[in-house]
N, C-alpha and C positions, 0 to 999 in steps of 0.2 A: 446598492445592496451588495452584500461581502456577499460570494459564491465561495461557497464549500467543497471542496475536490479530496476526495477519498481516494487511496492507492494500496492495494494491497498484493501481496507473492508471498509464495512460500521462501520461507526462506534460504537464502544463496542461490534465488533468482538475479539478483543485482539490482533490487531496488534501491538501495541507500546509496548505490553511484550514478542512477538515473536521476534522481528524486534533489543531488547535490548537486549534478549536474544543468539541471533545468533552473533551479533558484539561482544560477548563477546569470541565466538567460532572457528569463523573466523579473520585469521590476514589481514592485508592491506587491507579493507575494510573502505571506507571511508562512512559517511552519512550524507547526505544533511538536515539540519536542514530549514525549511521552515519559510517565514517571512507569517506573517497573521495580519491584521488590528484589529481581535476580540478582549476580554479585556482577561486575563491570568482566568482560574479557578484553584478554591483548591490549591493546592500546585504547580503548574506548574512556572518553571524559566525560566527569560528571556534568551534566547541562548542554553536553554536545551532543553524542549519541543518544542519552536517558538523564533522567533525572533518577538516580537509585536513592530508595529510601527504605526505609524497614518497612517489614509484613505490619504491627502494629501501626504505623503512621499512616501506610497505605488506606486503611482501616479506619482509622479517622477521619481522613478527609472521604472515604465515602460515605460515613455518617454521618459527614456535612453538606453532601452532596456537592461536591468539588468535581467531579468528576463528569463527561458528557458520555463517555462511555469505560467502559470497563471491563477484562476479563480477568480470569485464569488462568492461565496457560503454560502446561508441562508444571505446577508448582507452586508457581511463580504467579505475582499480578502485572497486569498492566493496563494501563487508562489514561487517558486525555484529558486534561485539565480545561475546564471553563471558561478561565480566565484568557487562556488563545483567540479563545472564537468573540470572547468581547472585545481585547485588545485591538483584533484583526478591522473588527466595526468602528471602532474609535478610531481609527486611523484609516477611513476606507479602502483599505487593503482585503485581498482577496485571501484563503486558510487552506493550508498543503496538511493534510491528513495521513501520514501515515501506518495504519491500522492492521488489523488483521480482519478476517473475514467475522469474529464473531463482532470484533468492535465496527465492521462497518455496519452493519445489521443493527444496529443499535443508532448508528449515528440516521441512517437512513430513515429510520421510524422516527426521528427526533423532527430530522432536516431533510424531507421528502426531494427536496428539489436540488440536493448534493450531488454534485456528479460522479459517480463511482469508475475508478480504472484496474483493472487485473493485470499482473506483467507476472506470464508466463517462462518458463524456460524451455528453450528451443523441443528438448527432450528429457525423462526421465534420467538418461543417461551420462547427459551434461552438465544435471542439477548435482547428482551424485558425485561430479568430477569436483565440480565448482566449491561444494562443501569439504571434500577431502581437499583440496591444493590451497583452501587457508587455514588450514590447521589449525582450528579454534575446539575441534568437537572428539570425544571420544569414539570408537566406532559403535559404542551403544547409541550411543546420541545421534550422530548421524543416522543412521537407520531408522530412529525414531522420527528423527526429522526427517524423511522420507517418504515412512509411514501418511507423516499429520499433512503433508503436501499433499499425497495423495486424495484426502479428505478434503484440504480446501478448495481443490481445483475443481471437483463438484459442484464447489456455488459460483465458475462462473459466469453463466448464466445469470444471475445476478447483478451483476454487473452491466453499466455503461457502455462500455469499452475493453475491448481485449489490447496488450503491447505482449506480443514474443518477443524477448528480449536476446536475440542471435548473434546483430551486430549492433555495440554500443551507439555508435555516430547517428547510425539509423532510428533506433529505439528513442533516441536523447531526443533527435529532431519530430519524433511524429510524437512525443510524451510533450514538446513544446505546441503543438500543433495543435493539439488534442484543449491545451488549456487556453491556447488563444484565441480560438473558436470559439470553445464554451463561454469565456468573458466578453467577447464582443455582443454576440448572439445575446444574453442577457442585457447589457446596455444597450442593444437593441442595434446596433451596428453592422452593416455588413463587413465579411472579411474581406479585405481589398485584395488580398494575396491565394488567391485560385490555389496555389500551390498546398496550403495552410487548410486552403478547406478540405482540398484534395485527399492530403493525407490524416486531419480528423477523418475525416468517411470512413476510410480505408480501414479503422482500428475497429467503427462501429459494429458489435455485438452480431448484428446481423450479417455484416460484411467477411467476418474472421471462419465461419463458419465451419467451412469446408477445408479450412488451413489445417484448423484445431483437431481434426478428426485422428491425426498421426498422432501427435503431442498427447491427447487425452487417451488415444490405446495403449502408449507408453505408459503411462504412468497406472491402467487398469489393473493389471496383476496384481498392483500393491496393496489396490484398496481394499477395504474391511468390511464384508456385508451389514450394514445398518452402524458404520461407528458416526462418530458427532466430530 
């Protein structure tokens, strides 16, 4: 049975170099490349980072129901294509998700037994640096993306698994860890490698707890009484 693994951060947490990093470490892992209406930045290729297609086309293919999940965001759309999560079954390969919180939420009610991951940024402070030092955003935009950080980091709790993403080597190895567990455990296998369970544990929901408590007061000031 394909196992469904959901990732989401705000963004210029560094999921897209965790997320590149791990598919390079992991075999039979398939990843759903997301279609999104926005216009491409910096170096980004069509089919590599997004599939970009127009607001009309978008549109259609949700009135075809093409889509597993879907949102809005800043404008803009973006959603996951069906045909991933079939390909992934057709070829008993396992499906790399990566989503935002409204699209995890949707995937979760779809595929109850998806494993959900959250990769946090160390601090408010870091995530701030991390978006200004690639130079993609105006300082409207950043700020706004700061804002909607704020807001997603509220769900999670929601989540699976918490990854603070502080030091990459670290982060890469327990976001490996995290998904060879999960895939064993479903085949019913135990993990031979103590170390691999070790550090899944470690990431679990329960576990991050008390980490989290600094990280989420960071980012308190920002948030927005009752925003979405």
């Amino acid at each position: 049975m394909t196992a469904v693994f959901i990732i989401s951060a705000p963004s210029g947490s560094g999921k897209s170099t965790l997320v590149n990093n791990v598919r390079k470490l992991i075999p039979d892992l398939e990843f759903s490349v997301s279609y999104t209406t926005r216009a491409p930045r910096g170096n980004e290729q069509n089919g590599r980072e997004y599939f970009f297609i127009s607001r009309p086309e978008f549109e259609a293919r949700i009135a075809k129901n093409e889509f597993l999940e879907y949102a809005d965001v800043f404008g803009n759309y973006y959603g996951t294509a069906r045909r991933f999560l079939q390909q992934a079954e057709e070829h008993g390969h396992d499906l790399l998700l990566d989503i935002d919180v409204q699209g995890a939420a949707q995937i979760k009610s779809k595929i109850p037994e998806a494993v959900s991951i959250f990769i946090l940024p160390p601090n408010r402070q870091q995530l701030e640096q991390r978006l200004r030092d690639r130079g993609l955003d105006t300082e409207e935009v950043i700020q706004r993306r700061l804002l909607n950080a704020s807001r997603e980091i509220e769900n999670y709790c929601k989540y699976d698994y918490i990854l603070v993403n502080d030091r990459l080597d670290e982060s890469t190895e327990n976001l490996k860890s995290i998904l060879i567990a999960e895939r064993l455990k479903r085949s019913g296998q135990r993990v031979a490698d103590d170390s691999v369970r070790r550090r899944a544990e470690s990431c679990r929901l329960d576990n991050v707890r008390e980490r989290l408590k600094p990280i989420l007061a960071s980012f308190a000031s920002t948030a927005v009484p009752g925003g979405n």
